[in-house]
PQR file of N, CA, C, O and H, with PARSE charges and radii, in Angstrom:
ATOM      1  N   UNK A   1       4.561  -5.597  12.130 -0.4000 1.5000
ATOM      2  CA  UNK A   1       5.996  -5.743  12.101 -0.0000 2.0000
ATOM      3  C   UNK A   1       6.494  -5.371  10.713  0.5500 1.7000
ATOM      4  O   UNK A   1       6.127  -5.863   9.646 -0.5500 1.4000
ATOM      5  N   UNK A   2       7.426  -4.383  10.922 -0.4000 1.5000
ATOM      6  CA  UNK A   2       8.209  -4.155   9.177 -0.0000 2.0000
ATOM      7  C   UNK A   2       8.697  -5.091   8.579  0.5500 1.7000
ATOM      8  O   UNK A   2       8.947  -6.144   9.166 -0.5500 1.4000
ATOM      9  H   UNK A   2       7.724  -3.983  11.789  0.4000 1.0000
ATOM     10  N   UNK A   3       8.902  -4.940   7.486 -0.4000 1.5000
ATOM     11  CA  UNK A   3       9.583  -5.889   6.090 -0.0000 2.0000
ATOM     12  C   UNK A   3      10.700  -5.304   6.411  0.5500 1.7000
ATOM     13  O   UNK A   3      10.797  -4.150   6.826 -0.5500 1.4000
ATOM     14  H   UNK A   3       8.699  -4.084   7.009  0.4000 1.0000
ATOM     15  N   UNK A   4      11.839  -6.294   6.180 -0.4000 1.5000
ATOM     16  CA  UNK A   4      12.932  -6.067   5.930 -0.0000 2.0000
ATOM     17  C   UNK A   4      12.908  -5.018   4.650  0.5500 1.7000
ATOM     18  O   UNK A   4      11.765  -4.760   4.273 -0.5500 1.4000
ATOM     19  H   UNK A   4      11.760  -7.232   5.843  0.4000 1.0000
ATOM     20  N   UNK A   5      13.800  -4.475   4.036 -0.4000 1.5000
ATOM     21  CA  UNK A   5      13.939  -3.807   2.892 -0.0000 2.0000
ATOM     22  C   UNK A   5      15.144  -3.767   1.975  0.5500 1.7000
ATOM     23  O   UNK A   5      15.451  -2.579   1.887 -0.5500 1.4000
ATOM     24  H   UNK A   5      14.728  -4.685   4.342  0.4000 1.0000
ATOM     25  N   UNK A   6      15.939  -4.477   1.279 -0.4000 1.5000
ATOM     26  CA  UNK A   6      17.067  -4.044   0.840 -0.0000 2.0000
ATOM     27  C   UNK A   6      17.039  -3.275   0.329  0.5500 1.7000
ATOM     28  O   UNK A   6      16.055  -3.386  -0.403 -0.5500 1.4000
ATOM     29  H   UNK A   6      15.689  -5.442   1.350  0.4000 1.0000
ATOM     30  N   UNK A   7      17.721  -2.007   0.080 -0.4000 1.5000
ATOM     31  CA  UNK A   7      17.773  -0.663  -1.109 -0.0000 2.0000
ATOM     32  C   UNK A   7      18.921  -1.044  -1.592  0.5500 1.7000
ATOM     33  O   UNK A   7      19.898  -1.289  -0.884 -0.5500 1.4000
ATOM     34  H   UNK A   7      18.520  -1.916   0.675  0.4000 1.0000
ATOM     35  N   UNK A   8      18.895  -1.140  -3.055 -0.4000 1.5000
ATOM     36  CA  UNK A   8      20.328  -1.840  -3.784 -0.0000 2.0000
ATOM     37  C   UNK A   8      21.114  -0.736  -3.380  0.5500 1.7000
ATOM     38  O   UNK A   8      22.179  -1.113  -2.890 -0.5500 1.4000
ATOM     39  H   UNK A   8      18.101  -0.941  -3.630  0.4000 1.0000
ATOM     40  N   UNK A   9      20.946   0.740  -3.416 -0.4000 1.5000
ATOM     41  CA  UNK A   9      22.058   1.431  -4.114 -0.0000 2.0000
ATOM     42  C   UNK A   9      23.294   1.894  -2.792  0.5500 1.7000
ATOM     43  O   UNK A   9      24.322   2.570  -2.832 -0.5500 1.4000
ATOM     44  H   UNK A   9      20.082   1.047  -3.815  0.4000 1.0000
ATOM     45  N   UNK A  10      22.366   0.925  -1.345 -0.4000 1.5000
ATOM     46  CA  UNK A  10      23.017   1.375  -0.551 -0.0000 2.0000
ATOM     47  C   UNK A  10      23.857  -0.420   0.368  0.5500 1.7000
ATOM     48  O   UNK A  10      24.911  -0.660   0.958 -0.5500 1.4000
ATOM     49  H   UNK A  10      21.531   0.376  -1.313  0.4000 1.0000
ATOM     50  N   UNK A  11      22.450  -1.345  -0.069 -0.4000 1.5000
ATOM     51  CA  UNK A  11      23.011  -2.402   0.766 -0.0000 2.0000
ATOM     52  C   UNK A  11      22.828  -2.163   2.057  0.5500 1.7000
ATOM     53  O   UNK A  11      23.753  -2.268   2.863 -0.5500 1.4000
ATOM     54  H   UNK A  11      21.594  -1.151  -0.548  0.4000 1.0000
ATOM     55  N   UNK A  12      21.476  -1.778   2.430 -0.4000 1.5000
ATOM     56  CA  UNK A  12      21.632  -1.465   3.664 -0.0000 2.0000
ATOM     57  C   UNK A  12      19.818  -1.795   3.620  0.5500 1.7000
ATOM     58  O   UNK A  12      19.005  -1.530   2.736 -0.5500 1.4000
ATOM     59  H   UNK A  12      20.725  -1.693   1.776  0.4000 1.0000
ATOM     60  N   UNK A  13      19.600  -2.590   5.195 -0.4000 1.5000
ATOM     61  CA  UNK A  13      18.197  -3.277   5.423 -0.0000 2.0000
ATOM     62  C   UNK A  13      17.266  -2.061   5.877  0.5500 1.7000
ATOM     63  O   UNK A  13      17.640  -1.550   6.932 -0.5500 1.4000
ATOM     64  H   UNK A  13      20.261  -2.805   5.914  0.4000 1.0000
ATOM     65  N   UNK A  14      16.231  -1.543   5.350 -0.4000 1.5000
ATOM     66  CA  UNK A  14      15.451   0.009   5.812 -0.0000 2.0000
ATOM     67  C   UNK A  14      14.195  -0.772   6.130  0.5500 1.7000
ATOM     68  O   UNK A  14      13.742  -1.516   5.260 -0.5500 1.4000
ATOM     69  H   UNK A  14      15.927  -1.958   4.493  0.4000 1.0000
ATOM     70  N   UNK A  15      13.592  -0.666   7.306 -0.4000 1.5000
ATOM     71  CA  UNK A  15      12.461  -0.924   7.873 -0.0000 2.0000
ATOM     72  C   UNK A  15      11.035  -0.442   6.477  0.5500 1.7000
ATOM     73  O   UNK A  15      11.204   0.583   5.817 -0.5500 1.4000
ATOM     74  H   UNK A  15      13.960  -0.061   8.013  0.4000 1.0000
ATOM     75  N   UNK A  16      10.189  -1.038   6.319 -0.4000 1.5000
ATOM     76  CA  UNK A  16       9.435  -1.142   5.354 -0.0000 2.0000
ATOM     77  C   UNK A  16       7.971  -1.269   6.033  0.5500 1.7000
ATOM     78  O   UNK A  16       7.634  -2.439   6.211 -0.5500 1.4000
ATOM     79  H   UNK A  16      10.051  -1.871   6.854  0.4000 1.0000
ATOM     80  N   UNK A  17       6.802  -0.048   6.549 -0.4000 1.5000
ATOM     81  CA  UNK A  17       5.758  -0.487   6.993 -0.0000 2.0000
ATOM     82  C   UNK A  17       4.827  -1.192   5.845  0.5500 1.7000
ATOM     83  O   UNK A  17       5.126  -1.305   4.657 -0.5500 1.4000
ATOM     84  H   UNK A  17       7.075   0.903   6.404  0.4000 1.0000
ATOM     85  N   UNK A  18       3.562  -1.663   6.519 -0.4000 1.5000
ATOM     86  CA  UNK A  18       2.534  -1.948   5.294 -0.0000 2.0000
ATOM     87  C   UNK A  18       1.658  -1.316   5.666  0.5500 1.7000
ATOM     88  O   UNK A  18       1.159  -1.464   6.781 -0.5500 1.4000
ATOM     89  H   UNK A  18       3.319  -1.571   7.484  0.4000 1.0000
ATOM     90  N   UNK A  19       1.285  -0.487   4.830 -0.4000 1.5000
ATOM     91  CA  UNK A  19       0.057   0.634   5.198 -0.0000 2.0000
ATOM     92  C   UNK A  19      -1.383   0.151   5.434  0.5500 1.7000
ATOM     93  O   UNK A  19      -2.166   0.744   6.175 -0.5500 1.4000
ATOM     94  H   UNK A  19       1.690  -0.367   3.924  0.4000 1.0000
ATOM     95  N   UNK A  20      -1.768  -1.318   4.537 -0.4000 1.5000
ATOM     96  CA  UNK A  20      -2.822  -1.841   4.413 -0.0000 2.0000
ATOM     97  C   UNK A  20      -3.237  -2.505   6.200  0.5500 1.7000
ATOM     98  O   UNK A  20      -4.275  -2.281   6.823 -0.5500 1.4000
ATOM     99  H   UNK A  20      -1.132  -1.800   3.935  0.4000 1.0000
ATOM    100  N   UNK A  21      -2.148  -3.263   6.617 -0.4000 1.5000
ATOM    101  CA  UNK A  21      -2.123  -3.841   7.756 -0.0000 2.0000
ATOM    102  C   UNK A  21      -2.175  -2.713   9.251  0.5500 1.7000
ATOM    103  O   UNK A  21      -2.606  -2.949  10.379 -0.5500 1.4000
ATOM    104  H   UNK A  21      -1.305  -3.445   6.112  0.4000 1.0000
ATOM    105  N   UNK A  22      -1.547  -1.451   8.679 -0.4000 1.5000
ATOM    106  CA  UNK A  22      -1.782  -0.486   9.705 -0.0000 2.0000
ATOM    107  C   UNK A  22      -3.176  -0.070   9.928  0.5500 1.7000
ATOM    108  O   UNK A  22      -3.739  -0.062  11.023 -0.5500 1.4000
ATOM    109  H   UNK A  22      -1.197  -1.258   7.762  0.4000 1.0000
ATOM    110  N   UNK A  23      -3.719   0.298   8.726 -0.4000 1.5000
ATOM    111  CA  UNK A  23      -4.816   0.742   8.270 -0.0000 2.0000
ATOM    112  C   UNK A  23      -5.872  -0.270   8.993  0.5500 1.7000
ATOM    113  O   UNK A  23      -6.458   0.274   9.929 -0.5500 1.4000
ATOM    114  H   UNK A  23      -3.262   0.292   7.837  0.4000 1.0000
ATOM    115  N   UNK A  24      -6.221  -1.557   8.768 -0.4000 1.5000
ATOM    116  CA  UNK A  24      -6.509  -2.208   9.085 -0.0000 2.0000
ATOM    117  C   UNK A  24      -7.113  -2.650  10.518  0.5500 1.7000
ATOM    118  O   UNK A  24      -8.263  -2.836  10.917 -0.5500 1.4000
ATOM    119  H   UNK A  24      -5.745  -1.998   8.007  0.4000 1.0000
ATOM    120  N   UNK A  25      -5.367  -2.770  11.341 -0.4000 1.5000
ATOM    121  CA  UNK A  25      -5.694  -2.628  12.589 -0.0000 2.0000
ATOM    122  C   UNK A  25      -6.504  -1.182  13.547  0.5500 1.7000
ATOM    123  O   UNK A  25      -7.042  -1.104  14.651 -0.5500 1.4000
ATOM    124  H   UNK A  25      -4.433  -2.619  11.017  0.4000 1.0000
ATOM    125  N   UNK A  26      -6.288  -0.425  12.689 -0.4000 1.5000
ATOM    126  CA  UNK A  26      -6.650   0.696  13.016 -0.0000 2.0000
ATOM    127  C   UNK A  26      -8.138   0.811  13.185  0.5500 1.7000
ATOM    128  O   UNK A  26      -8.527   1.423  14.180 -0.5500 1.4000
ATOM    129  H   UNK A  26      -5.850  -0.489  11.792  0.4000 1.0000
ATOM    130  N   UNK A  27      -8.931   0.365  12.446 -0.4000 1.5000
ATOM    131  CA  UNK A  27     -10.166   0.445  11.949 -0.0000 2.0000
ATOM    132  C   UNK A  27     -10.627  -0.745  12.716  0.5500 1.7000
ATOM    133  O   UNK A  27     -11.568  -0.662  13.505 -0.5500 1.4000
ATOM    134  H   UNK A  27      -8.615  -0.132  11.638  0.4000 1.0000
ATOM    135  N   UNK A  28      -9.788  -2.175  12.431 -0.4000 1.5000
ATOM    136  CA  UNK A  28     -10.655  -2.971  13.310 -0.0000 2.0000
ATOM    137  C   UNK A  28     -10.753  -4.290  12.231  0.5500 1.7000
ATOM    138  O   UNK A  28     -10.908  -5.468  12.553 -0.5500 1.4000
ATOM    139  H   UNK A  28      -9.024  -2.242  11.790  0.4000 1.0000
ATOM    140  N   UNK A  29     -10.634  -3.810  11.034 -0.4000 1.5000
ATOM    141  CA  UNK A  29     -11.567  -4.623  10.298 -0.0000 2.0000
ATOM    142  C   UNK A  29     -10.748  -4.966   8.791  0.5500 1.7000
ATOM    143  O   UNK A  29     -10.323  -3.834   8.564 -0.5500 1.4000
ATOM    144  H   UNK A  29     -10.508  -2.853  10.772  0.4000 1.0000
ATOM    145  N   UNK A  30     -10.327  -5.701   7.779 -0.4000 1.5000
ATOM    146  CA  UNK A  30      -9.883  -5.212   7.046 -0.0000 2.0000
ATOM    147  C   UNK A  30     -11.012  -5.212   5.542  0.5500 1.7000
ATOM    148  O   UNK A  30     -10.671  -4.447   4.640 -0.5500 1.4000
ATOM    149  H   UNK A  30     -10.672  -6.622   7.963  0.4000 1.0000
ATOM    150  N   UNK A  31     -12.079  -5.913   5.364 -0.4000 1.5000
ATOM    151  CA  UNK A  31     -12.379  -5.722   4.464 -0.0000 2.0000
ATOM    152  C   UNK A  31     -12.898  -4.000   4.214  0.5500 1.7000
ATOM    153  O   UNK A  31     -13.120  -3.690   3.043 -0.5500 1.4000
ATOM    154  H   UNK A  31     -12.356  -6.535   6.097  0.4000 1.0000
ATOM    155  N   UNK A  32     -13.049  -3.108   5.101 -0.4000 1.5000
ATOM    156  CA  UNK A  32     -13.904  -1.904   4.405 -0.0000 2.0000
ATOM    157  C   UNK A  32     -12.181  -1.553   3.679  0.5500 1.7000
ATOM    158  O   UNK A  32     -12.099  -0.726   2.771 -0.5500 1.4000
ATOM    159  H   UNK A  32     -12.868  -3.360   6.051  0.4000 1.0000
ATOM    160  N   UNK A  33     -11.206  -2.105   4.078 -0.4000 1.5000
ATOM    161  CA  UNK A  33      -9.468  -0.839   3.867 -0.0000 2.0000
ATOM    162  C   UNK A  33      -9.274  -1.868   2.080  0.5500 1.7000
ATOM    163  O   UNK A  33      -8.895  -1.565   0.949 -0.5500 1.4000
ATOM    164  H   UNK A  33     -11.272  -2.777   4.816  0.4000 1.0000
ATOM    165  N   UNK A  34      -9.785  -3.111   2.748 -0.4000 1.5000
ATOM    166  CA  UNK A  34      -9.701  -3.790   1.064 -0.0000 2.0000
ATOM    167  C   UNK A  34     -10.381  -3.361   0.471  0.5500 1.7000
ATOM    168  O   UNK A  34      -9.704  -3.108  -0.525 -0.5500 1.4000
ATOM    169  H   UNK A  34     -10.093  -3.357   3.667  0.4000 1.0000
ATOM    170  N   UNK A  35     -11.874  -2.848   0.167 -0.4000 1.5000
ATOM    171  CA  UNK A  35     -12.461  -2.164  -0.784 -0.0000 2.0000
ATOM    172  C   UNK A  35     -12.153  -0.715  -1.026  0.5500 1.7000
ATOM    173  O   UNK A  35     -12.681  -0.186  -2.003 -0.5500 1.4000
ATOM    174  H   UNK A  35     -12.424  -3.054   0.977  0.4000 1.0000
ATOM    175  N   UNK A  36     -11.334   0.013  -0.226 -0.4000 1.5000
ATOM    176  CA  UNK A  36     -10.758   1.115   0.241 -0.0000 2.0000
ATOM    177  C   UNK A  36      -9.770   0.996  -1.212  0.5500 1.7000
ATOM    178  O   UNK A  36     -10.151   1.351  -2.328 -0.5500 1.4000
ATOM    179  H   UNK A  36     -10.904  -0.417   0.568  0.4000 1.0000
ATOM    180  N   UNK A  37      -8.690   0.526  -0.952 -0.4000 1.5000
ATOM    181  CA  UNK A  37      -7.663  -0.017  -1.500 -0.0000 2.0000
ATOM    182  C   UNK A  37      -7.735  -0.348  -3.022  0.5500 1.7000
ATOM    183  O   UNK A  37      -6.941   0.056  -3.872 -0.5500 1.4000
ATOM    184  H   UNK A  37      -8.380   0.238  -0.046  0.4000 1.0000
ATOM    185  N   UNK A  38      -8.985  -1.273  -3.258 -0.4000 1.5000
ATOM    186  CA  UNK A  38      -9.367  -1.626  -4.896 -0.0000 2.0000
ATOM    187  C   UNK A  38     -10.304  -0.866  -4.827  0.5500 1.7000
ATOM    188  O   UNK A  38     -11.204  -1.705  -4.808 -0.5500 1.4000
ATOM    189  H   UNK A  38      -9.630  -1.601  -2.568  0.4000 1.0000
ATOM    190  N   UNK A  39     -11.149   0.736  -4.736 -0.4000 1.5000
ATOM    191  CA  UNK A  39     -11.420   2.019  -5.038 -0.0000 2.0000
ATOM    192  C   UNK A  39     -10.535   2.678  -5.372  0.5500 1.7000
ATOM    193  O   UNK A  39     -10.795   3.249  -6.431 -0.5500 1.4000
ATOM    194  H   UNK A  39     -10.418   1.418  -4.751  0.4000 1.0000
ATOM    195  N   UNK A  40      -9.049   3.018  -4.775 -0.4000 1.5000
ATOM    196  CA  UNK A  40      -8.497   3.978  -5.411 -0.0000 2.0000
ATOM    197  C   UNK A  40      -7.426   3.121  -6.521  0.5500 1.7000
ATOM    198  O   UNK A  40      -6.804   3.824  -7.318 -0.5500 1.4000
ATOM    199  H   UNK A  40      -8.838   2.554  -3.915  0.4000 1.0000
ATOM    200  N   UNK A  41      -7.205   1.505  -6.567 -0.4000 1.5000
ATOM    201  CA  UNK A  41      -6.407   1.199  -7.620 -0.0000 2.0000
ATOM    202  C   UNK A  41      -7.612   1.606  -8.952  0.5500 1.7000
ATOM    203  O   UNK A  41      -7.133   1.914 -10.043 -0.5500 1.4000
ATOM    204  H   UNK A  41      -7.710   0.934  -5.919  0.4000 1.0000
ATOM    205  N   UNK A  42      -9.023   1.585  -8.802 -0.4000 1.5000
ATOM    206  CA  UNK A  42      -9.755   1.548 -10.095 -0.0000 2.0000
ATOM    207  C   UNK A  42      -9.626   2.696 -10.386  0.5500 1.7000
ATOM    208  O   UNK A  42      -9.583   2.818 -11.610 -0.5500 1.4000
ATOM    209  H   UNK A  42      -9.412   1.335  -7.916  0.4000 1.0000
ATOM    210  N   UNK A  43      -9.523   3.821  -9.747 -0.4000 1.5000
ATOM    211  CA  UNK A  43      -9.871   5.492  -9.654 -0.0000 2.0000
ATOM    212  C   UNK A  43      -8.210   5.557 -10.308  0.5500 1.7000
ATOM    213  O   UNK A  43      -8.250   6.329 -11.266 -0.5500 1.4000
ATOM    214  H   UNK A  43      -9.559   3.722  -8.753  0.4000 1.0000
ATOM    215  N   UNK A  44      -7.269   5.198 -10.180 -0.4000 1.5000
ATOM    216  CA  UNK A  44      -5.938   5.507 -10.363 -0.0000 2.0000
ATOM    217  C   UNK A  44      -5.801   5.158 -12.252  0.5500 1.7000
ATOM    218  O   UNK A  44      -5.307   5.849 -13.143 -0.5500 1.4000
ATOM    219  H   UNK A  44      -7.236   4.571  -9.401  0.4000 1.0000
ATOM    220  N   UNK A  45      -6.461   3.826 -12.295 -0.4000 1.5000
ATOM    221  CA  UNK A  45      -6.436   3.061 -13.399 -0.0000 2.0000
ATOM    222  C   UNK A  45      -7.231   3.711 -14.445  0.5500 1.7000
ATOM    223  O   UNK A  45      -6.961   3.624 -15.643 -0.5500 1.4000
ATOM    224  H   UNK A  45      -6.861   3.265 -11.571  0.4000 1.0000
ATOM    225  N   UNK A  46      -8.025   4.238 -14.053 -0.4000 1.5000
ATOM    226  CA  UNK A  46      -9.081   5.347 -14.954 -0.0000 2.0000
ATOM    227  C   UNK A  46      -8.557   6.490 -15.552  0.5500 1.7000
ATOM    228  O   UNK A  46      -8.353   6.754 -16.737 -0.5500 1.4000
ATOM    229  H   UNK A  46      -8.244   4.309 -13.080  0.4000 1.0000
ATOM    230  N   UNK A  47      -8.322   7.309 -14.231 -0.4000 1.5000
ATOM    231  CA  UNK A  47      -7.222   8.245 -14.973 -0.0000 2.0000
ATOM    232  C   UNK A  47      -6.082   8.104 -15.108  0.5500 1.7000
ATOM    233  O   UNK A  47      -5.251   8.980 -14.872 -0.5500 1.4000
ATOM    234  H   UNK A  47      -8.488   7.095 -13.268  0.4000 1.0000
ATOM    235  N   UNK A  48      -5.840   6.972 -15.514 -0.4000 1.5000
ATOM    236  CA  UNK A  48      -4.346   7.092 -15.982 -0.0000 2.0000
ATOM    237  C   UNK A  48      -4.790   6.786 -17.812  0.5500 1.7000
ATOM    238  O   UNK A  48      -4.159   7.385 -18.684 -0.5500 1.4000
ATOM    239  H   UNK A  48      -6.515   6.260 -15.706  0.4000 1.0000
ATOM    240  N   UNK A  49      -5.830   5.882 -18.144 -0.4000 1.5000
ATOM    241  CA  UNK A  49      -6.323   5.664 -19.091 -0.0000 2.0000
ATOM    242  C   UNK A  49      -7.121   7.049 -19.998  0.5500 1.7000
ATOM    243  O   UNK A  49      -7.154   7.215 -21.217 -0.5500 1.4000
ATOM    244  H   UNK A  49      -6.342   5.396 -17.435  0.4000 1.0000
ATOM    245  N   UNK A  50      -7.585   7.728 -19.138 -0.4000 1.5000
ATOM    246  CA  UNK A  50      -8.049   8.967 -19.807 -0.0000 2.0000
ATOM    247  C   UNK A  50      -6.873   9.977 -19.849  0.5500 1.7000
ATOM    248  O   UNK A  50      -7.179  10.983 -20.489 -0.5500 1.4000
ATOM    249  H   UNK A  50      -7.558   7.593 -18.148  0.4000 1.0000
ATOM    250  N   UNK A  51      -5.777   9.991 -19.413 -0.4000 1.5000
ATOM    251  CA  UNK A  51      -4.652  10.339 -19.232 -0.0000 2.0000
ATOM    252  C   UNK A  51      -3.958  10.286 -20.572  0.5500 1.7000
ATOM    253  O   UNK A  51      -3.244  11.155 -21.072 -0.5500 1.4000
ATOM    254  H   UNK A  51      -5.528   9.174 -18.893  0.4000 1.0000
ATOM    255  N   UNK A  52      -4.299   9.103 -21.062 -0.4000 1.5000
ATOM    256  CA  UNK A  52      -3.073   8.818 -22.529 -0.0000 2.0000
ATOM    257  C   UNK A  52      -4.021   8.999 -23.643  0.5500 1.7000
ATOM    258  O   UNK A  52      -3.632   8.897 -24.807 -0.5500 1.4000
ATOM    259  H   UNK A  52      -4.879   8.397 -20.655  0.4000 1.0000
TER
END
């Protein structure tokens, strides 16, 4: 089920999926989408650090 969403600049409620929970059901399972998930935050966090 979506999140509500407010967008300030409009004031108006925009349906909001969660990708993790889609993902999830999809597969069946959620821990492989949670290690899924904290793989690409570490991979993101890396190069953003070799980045600067």
């Amino acid at each position: 089920m979506p999140l509500p969403y407010r967008d300030p600049a409009r004031s108006v409620k925009v349906p909001v999926t969660m990708p993790r929970s889609r993902l999830a059901r999809a597969v069946g399972r959620d821990l492989p989408i949670a290690l899924l998930e904290d793989a690409v935050a570490i991979g993101v966090a890396a190069w953003i650090v070799t980045s600067v």
